[in-house]
N, C-alpha and C positions, 0 to 999 in steps of 0.2 A: 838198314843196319848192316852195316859193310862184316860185321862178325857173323851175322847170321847167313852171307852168302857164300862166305869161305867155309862156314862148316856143312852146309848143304854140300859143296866141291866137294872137302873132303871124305864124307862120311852118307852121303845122300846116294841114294843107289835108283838108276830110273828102268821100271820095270812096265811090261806091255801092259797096254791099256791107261796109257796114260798116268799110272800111278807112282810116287815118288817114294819110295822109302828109306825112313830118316828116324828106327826105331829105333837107333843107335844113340837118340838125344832126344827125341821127342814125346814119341810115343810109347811104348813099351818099355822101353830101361831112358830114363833121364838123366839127361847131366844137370845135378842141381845148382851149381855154381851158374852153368850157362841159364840157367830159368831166371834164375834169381836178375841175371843181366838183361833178360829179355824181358822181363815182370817193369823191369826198371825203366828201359826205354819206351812201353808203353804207358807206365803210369805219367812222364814226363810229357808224352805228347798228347796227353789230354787233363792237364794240373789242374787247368782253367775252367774245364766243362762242369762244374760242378757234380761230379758222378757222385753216387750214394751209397749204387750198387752196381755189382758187376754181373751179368749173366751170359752164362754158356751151357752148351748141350753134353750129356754124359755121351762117352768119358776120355775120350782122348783130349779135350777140351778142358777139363777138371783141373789137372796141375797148372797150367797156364794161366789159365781164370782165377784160381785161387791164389797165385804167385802176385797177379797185379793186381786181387782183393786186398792181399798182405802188403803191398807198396805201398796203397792210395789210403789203407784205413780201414776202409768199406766191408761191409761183407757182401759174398758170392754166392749166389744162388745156381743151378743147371738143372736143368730142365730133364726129366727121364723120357729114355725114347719108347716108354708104355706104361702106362699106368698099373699101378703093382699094386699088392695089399697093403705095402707100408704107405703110401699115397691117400690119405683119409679125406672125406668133405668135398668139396667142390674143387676143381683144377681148371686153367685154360690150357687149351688144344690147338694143335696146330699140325695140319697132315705135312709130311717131307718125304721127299725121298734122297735117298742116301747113295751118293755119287761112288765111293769106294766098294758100299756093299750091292751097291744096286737094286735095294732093296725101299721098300716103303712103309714108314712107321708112322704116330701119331704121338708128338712130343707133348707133354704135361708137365704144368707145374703148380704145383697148390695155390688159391689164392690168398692163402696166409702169407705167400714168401715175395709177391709182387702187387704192389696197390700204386695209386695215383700221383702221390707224390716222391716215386722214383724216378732219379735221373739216371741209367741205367746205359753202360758201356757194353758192349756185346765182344767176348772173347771167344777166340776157338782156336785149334791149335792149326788149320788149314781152313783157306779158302774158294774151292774149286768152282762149280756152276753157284752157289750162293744159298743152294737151298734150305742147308740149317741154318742162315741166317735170315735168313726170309721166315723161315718157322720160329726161330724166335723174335723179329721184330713184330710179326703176327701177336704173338704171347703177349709181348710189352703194348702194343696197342689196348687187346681187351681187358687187359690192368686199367688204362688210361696212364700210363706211364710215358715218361718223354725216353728217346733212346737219342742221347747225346752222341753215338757215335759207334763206331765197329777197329775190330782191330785182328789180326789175323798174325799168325808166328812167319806164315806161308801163304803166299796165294798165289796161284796157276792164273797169271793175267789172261792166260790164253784160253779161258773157259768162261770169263764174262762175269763171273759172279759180282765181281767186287766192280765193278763198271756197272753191271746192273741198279745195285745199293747206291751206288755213288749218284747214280742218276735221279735215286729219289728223293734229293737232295740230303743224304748220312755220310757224314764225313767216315773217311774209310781210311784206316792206317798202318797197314801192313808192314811189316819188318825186312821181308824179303818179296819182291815179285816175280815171277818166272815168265819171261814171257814165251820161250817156248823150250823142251826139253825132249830129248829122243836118246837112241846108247850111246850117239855120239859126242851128246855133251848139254849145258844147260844155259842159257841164255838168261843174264836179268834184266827187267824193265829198269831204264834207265829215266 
């Protein structure tokens, strides 16, 4: 998405350790016009997979996911990165660790919100080593769920994640891919 690599340019800010910050639109303050365009060209590149349901992990994840819940129809499930009080009954689990915070959670999701006959599109608002997506293709397995597919606002080609997925044969469809970025400037996969 040629709009989605001009506004990383303009408005994307690359900071040490490998981190992009892009809370200018993305994460923290949203540009809702631009979601709504990104919600759009996701839902279009997967019209055909039959999705039912869309899932992503809280919460930078949330707007995104729920933007191409609102394109496609479907509703949006995500997944909490720890089971809380509001969380009642039985949940599937899935250990990750968290490439931003560099930290290690345990994602759950009720098994009221995921069962067997979802066709289940996996959204998040970044890409990077892949491992909240691995935690919830995990999730969508012990549903017995089929996961049609992944789709990312952003992905860091250069950290494998989304090569990873793709390997396990899940169609991976990213908006933007970086393939590699430093202060000097930001490279896309082409």
């Amino acid at each position: 998405m040629k709009q989605m690599e001009e506004k990383i340019l303009a408005e994307g800010k690359v900071l040490p350790g490998g981190i992009l910050k892009v809370g200018s639109f993305l994460n923290q303050r949203i540009d809702t016009v631009f979601l709504k365009d990104m919600a759009r060209e996701i839902a279009a590149l997967f019209v055909d997979s039959g999705v039912n349901k869309v899932l992503t992990v809280e919460s930078s994840g949330i707007a995104i996911a729920a933007a191409v819940g609102m394109e496609m129809g479907v509703p949006m499930v995500f997944a909490k990165k720890h089971k809380s009080s509001n969380v009642d009954g039985t949940v599937y689990s899935a250990p990750v660790h968290s490439f931003t915070h560099n930290s290690d959670y345990n994602m759950v999701v009720s098994t009221d919100y995921l069962c067997r006959d979802d066709r289940v599109l996996l959204v998040d608002d970044f890409l990077a080593n892949g491992q909240a997506l691995h935690g919830l293709i995990a999730l969508a397995e012990q549903a017995g769920a089929t996961v049609v597919g992944a789709s990312a606002a952003i992905e860091k080609g250069f950290q494998g994640g989304g090569d990873s997925i793709r390997a396990m044969g899940i169609r991976v469809e990213s908006l933007a891919i970086i393939e590699s970025m430093d202060d000097t400037g930001i490279t896309f996969r082409r």
